[in-house]
PQR file of N, CA, C, O and H, with PARSE charges and radii, in Angstrom:
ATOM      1  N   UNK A   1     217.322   9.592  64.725 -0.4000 1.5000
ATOM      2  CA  UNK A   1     218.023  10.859  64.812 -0.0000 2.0000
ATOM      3  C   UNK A   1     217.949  11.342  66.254  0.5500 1.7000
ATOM      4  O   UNK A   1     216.830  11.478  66.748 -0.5500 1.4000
ATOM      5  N   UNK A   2     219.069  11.624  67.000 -0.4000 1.5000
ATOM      6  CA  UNK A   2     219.110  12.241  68.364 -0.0000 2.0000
ATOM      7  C   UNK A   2     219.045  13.553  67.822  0.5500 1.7000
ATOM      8  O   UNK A   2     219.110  13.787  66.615 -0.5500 1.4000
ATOM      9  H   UNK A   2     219.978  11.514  66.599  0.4000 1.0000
ATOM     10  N   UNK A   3     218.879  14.665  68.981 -0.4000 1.5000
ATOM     11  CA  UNK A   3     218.238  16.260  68.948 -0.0000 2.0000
ATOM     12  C   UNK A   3     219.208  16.917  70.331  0.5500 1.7000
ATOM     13  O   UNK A   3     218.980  16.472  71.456 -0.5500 1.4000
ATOM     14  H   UNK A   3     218.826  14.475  69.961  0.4000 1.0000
ATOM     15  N   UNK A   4     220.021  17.734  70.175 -0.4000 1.5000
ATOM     16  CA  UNK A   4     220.046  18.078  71.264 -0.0000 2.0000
ATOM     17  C   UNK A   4     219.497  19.639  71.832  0.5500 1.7000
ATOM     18  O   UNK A   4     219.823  20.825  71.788 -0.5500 1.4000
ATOM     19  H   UNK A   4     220.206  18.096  69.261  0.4000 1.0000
ATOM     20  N   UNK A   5     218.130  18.483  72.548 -0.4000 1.5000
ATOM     21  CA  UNK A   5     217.242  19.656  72.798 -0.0000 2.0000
ATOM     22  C   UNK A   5     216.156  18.968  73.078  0.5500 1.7000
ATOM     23  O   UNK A   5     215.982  17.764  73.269 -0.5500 1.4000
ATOM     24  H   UNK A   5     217.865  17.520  72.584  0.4000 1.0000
ATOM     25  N   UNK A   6     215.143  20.259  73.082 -0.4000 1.5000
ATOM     26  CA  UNK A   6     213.702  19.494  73.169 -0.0000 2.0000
ATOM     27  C   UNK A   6     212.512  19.095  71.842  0.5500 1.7000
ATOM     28  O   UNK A   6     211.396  18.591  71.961 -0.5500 1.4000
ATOM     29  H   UNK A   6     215.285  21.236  72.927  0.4000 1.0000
ATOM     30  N   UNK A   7     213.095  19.449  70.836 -0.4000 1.5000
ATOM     31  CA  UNK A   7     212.381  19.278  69.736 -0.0000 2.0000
ATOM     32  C   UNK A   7     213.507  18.449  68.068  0.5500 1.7000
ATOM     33  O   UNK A   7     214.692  18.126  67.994 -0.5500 1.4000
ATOM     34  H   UNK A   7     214.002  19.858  70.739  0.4000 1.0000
ATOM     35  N   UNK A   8     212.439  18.404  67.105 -0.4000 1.5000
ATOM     36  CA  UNK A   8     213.024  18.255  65.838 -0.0000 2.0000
ATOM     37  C   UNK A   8     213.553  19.396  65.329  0.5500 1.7000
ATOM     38  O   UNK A   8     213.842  19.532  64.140 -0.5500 1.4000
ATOM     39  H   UNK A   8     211.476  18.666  67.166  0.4000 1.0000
ATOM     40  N   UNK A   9     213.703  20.274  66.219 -0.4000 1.5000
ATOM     41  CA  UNK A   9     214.021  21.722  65.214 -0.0000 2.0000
ATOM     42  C   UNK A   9     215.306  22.160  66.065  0.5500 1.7000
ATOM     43  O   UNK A   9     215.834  23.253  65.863 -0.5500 1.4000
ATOM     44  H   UNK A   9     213.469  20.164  67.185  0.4000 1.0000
ATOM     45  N   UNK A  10     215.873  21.101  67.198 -0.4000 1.5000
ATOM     46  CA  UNK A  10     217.164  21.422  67.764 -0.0000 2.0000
ATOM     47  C   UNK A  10     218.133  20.919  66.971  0.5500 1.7000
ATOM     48  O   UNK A  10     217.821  20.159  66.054 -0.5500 1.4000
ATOM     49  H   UNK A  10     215.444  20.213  67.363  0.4000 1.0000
ATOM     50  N   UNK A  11     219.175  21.195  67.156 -0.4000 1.5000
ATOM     51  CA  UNK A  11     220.686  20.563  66.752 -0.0000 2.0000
ATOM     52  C   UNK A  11     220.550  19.539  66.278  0.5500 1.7000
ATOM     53  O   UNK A  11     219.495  19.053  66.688 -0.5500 1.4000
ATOM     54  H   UNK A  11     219.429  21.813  67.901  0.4000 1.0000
ATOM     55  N   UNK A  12     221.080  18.869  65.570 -0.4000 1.5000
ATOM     56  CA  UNK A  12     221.265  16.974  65.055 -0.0000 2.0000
ATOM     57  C   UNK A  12     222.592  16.846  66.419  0.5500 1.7000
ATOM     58  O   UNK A  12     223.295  17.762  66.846 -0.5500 1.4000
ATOM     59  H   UNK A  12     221.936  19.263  65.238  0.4000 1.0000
ATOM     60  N   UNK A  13     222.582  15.678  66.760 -0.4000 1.5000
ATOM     61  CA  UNK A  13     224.009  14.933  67.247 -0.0000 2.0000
ATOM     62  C   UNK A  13     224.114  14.019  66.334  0.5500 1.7000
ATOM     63  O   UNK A  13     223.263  13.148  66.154 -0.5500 1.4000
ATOM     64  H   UNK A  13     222.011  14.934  66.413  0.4000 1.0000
ATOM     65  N   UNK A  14     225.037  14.126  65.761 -0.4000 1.5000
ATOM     66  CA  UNK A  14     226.201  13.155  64.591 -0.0000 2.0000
ATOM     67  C   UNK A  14     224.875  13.163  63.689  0.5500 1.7000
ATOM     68  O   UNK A  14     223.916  13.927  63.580 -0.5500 1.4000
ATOM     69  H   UNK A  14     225.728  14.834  65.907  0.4000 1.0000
ATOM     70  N   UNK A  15     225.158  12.295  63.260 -0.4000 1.5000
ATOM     71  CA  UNK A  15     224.315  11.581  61.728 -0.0000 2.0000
ATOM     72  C   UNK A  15     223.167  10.354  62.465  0.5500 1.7000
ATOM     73  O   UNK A  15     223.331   9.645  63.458 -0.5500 1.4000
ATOM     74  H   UNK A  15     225.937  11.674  63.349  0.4000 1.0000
ATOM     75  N   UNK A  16     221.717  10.489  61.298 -0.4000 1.5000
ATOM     76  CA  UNK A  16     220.974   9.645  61.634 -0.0000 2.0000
ATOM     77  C   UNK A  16     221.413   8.487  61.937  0.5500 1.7000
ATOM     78  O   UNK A  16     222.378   8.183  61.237 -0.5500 1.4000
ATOM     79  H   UNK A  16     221.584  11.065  60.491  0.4000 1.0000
ATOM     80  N   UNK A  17     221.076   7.594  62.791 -0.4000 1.5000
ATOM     81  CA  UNK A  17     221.399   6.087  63.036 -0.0000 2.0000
ATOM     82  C   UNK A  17     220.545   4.980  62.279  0.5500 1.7000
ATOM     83  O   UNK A  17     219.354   4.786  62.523 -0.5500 1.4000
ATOM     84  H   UNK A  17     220.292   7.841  63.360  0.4000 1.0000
ATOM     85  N   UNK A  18     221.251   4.304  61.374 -0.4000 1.5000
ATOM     86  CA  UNK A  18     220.784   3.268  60.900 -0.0000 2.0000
ATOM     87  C   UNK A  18     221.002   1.832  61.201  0.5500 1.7000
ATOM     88  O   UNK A  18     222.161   1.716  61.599 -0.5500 1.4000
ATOM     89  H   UNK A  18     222.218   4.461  61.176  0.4000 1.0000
ATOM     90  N   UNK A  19     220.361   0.628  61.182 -0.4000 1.5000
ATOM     91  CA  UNK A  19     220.731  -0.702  61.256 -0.0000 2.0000
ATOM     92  C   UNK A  19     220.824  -0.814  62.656  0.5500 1.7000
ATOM     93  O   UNK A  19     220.279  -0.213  63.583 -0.5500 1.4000
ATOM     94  H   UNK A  19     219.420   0.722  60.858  0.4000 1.0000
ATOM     95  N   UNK A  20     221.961  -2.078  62.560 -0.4000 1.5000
ATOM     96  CA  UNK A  20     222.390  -2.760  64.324 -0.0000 2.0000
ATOM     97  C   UNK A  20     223.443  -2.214  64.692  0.5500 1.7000
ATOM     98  O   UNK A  20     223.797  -2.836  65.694 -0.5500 1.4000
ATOM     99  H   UNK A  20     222.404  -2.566  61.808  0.4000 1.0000
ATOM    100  N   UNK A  21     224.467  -1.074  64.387 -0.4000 1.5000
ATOM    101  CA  UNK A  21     225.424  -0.721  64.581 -0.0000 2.0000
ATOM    102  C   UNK A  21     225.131  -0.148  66.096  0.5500 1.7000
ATOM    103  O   UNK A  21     223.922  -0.044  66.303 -0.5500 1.4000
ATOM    104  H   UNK A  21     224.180  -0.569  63.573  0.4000 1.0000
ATOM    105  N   UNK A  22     225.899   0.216  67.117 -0.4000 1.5000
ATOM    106  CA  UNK A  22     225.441   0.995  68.288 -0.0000 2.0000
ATOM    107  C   UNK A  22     226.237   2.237  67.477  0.5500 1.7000
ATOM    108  O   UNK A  22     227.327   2.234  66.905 -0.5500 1.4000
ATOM    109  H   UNK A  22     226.881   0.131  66.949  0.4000 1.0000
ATOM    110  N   UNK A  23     225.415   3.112  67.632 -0.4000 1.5000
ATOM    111  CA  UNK A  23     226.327   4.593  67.605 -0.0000 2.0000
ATOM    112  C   UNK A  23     226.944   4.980  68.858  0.5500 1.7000
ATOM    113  O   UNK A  23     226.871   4.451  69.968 -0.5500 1.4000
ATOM    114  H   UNK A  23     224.529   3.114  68.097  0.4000 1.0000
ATOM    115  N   UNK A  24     227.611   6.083  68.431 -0.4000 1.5000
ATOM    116  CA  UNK A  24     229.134   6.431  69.550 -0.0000 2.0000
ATOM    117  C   UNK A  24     227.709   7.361  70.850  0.5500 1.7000
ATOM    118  O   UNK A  24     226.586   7.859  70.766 -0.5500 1.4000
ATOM    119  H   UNK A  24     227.671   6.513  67.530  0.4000 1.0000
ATOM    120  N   UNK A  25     228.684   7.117  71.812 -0.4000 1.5000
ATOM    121  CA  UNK A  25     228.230   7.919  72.740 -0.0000 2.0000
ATOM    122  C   UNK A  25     227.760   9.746  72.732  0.5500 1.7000
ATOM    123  O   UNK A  25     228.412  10.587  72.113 -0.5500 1.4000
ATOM    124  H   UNK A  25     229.596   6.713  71.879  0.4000 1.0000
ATOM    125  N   UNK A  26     226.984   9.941  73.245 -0.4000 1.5000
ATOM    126  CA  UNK A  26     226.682  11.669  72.947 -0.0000 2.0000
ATOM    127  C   UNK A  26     226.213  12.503  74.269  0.5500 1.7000
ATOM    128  O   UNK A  26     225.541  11.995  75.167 -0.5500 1.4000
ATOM    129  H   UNK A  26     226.455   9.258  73.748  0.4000 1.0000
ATOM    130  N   UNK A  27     226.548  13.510  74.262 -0.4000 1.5000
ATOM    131  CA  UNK A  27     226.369  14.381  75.284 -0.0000 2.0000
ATOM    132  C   UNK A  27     225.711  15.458  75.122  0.5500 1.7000
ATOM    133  O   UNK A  27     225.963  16.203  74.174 -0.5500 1.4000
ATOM    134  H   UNK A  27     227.094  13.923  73.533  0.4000 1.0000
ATOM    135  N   UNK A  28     224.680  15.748  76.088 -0.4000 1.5000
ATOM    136  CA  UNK A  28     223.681  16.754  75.362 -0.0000 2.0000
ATOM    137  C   UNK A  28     224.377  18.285  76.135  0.5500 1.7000
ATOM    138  O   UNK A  28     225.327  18.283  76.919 -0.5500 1.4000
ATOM    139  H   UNK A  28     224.476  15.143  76.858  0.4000 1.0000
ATOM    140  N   UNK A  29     223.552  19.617  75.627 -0.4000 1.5000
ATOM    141  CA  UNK A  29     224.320  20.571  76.326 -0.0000 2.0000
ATOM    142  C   UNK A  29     223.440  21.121  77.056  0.5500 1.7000
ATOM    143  O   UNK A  29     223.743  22.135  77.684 -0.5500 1.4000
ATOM    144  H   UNK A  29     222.781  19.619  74.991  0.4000 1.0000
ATOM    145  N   UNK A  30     221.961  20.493  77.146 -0.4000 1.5000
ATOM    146  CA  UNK A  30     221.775  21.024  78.324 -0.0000 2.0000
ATOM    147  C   UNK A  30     220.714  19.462  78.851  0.5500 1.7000
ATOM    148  O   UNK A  30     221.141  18.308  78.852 -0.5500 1.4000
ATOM    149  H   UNK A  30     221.715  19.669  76.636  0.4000 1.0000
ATOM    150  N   UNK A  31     219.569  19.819  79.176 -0.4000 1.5000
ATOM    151  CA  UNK A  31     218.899  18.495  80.200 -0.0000 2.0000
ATOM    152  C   UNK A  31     217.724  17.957  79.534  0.5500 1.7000
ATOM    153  O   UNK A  31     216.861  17.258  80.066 -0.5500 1.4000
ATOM    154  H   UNK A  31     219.222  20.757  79.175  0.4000 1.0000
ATOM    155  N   UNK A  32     217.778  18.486  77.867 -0.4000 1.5000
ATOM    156  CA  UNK A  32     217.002  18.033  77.139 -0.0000 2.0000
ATOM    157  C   UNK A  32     217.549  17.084  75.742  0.5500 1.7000
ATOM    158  O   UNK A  32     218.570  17.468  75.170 -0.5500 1.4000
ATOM    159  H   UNK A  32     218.479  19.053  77.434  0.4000 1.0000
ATOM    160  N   UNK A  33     216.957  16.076  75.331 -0.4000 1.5000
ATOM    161  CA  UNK A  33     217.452  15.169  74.334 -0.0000 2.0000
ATOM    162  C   UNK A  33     216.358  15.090  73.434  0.5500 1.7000
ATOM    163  O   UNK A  33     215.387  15.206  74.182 -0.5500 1.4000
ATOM    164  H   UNK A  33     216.128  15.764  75.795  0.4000 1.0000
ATOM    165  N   UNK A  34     216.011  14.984  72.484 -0.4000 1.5000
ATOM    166  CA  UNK A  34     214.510  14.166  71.501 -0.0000 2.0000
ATOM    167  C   UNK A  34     214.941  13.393  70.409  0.5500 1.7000
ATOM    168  O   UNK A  34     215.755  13.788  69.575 -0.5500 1.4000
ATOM    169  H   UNK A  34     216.800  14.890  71.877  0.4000 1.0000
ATOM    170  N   UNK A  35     214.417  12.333  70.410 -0.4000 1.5000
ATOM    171  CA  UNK A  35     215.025  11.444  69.610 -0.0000 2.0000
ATOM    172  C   UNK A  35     213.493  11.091  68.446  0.5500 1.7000
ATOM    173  O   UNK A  35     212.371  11.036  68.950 -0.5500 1.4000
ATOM    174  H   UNK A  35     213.756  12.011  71.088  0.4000 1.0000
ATOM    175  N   UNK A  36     213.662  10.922  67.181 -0.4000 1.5000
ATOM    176  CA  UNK A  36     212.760  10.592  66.226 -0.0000 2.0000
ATOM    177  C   UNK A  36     213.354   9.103  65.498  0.5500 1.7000
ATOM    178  O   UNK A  36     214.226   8.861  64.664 -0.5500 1.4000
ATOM    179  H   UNK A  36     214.573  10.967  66.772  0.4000 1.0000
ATOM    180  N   UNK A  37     212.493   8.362  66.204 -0.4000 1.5000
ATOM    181  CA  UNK A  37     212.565   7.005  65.621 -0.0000 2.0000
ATOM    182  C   UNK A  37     212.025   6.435  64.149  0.5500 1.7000
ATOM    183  O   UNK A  37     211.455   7.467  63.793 -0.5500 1.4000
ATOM    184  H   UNK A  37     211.785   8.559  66.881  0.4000 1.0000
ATOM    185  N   UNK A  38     211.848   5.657  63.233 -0.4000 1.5000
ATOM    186  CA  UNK A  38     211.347   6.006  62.345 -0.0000 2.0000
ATOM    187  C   UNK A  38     211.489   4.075  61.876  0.5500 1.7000
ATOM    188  O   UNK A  38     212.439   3.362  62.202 -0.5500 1.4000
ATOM    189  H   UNK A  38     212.310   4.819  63.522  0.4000 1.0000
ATOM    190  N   UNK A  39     210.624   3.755  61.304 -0.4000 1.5000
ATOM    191  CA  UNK A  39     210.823   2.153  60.912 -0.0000 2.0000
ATOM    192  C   UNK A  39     210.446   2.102  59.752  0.5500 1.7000
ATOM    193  O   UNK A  39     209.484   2.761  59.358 -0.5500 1.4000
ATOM    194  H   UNK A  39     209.852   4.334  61.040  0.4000 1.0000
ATOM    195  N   UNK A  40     211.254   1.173  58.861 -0.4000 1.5000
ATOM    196  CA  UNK A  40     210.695   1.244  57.385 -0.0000 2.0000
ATOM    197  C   UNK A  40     209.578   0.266  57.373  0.5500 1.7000
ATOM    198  O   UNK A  40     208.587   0.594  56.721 -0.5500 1.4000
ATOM    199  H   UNK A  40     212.036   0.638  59.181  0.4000 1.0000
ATOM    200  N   UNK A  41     209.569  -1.139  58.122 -0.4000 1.5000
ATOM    201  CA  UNK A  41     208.423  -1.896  58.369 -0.0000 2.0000
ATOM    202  C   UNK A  41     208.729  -3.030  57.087  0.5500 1.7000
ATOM    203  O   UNK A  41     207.856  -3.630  56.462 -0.5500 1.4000
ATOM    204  H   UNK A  41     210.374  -1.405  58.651  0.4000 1.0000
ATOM    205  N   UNK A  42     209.911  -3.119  56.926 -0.4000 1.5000
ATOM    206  CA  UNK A  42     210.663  -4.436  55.992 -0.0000 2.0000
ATOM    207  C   UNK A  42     210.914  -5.180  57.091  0.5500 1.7000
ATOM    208  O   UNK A  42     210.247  -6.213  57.061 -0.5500 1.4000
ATOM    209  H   UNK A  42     210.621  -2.631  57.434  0.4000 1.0000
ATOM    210  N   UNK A  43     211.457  -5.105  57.852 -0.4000 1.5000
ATOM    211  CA  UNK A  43     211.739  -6.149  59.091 -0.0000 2.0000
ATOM    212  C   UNK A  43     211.499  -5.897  60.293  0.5500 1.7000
ATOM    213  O   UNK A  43     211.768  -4.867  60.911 -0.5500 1.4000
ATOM    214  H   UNK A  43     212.000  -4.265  57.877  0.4000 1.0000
ATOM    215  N   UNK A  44     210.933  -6.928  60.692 -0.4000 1.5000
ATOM    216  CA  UNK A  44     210.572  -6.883  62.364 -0.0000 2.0000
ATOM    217  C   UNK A  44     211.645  -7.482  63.666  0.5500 1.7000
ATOM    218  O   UNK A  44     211.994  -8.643  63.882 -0.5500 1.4000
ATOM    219  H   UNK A  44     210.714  -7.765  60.190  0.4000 1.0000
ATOM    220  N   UNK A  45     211.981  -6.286  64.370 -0.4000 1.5000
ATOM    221  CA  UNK A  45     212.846  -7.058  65.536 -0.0000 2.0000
ATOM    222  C   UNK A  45     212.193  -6.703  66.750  0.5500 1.7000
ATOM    223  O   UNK A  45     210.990  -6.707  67.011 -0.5500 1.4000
ATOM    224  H   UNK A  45     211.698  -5.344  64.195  0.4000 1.0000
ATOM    225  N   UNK A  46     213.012  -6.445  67.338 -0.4000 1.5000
ATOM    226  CA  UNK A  46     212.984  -6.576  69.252 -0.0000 2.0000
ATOM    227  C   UNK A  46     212.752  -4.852  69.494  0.5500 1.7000
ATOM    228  O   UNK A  46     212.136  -4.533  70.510 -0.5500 1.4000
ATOM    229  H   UNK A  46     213.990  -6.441  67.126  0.4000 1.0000
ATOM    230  N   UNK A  47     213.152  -3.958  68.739 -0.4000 1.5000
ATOM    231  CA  UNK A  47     213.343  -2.627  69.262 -0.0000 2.0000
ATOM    232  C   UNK A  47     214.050  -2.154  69.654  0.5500 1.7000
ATOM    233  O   UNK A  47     214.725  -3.183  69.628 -0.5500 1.4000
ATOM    234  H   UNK A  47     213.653  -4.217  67.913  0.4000 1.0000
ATOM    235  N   UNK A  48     215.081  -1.054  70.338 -0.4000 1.5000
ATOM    236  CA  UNK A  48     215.976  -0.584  70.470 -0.0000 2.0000
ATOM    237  C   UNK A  48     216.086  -0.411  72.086  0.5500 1.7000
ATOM    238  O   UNK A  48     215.173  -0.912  72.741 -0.5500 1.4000
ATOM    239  H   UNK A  48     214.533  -0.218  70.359  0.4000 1.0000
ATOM    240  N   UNK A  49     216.832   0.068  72.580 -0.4000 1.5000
ATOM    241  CA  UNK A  49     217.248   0.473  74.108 -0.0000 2.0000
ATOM    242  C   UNK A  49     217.859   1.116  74.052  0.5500 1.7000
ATOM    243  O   UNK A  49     218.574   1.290  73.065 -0.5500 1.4000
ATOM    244  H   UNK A  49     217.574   0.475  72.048  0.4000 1.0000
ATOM    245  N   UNK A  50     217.884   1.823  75.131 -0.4000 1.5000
ATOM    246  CA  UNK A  50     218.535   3.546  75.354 -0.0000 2.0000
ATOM    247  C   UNK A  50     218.698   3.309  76.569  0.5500 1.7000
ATOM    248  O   UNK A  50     217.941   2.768  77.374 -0.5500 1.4000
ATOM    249  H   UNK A  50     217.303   1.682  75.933  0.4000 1.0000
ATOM    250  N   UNK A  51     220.003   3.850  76.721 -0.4000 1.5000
ATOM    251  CA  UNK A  51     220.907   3.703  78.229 -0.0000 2.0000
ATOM    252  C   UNK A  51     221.201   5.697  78.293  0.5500 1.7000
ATOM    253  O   UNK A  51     221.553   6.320  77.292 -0.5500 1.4000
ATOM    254  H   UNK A  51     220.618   4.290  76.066  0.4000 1.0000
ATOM    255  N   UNK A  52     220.982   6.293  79.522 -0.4000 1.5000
ATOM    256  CA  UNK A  52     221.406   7.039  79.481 -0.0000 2.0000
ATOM    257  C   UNK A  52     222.040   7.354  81.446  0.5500 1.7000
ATOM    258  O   UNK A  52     221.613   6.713  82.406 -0.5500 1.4000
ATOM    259  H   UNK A  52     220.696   5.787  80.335  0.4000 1.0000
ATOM    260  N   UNK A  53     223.134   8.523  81.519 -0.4000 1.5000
ATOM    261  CA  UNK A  53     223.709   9.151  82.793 -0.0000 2.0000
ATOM    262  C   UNK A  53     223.056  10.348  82.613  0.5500 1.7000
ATOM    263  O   UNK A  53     222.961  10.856  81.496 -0.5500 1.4000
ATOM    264  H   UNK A  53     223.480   9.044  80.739  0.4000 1.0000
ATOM    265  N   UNK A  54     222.481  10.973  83.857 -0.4000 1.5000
ATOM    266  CA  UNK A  54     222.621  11.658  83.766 -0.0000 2.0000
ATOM    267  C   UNK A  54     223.820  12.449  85.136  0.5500 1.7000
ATOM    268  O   UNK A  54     223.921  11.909  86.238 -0.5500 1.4000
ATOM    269  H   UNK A  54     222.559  10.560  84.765  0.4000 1.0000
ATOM    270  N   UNK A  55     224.727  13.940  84.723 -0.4000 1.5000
ATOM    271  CA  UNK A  55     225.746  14.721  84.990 -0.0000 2.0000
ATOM    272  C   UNK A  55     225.420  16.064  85.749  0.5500 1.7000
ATOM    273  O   UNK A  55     224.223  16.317  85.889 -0.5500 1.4000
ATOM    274  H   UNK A  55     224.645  14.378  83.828  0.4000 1.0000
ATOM    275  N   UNK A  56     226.021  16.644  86.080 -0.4000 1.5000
ATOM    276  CA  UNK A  56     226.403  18.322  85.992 -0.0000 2.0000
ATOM    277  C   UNK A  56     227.777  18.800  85.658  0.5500 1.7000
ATOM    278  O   UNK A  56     228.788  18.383  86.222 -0.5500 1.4000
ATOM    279  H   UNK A  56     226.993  16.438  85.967  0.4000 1.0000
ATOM    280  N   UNK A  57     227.762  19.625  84.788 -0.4000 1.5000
ATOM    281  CA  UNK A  57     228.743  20.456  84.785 -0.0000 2.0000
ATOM    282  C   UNK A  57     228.918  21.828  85.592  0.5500 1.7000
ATOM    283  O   UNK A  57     229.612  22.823  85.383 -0.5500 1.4000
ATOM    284  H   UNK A  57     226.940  19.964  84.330  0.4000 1.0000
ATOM    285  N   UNK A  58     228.060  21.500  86.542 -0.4000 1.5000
ATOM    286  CA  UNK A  58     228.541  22.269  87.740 -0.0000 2.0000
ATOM    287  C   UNK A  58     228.844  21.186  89.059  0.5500 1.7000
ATOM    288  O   UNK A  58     228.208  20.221  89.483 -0.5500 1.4000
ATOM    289  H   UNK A  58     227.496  20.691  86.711  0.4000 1.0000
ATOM    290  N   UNK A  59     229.916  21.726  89.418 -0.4000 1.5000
ATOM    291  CA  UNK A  59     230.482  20.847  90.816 -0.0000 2.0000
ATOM    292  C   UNK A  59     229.312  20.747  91.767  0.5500 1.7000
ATOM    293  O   UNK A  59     228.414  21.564  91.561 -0.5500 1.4000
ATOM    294  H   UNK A  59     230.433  22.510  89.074  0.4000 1.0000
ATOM    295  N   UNK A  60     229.086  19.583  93.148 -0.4000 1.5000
ATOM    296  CA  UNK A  60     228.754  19.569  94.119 -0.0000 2.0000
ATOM    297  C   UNK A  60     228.978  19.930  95.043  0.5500 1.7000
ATOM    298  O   UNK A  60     230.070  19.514  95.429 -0.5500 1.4000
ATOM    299  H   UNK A  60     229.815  18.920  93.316  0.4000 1.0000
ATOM    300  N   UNK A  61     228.451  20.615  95.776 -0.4000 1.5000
ATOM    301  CA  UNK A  61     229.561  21.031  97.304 -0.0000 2.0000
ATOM    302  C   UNK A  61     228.519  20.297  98.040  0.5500 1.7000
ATOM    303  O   UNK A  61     227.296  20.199  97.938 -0.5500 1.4000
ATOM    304  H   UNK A  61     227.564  20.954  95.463  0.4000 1.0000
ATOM    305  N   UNK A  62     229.790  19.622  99.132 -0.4000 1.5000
ATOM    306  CA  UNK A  62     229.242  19.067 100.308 -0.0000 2.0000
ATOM    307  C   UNK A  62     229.610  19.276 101.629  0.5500 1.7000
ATOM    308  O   UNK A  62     230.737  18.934 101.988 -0.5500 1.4000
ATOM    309  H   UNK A  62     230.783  19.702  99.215  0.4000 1.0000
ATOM    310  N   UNK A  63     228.881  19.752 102.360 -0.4000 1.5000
ATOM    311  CA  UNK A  63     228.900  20.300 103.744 -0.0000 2.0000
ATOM    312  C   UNK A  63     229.325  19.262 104.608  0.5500 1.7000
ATOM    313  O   UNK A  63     228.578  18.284 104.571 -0.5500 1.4000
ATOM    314  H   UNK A  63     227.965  20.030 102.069  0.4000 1.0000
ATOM    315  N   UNK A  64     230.008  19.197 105.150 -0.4000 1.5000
ATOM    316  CA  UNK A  64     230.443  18.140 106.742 -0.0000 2.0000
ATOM    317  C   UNK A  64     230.378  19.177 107.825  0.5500 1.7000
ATOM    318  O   UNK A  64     230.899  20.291 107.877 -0.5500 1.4000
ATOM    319  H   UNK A  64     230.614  19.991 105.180  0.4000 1.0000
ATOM    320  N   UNK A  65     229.562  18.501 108.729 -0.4000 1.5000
ATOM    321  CA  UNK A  65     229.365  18.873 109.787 -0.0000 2.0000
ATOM    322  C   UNK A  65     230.436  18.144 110.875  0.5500 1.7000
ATOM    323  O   UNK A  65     230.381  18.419 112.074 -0.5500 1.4000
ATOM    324  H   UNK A  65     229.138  17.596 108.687  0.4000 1.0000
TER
END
């Protein structure tokens, strides 16, 4: 289950993730995420990976001198 936030008591993003499927991409709304992993311990694999960007939704300004 992704969180958007800093705890289990923030927002859900989409629906828990099950199996080998990749779930869709997600965007948090602010600079915190928590994710609760959870294994039933019927099968053993490799573990998961997490790719993340991080953004602003505020512009950059850049000075030239």
């Amino acid at each position: 289950t992704i969180y958007d936030g800093d705890s289990n008591t923030s927002p859900i993003l989409g629906k828990p993730y099950c199996g080998d499927s990749l779930p869709p991409s997600q965007i948090s709304s602010s600079n915190h995420l928590f994710f609760h992993f959870h294994s039933d311990a019927q099968i053993t694999g490799t573990g998961f990976k997490l790719e993340y960007n991080a953004t602003s939704k505020k512009p950059y300004k850049v000075l030239c001198v």
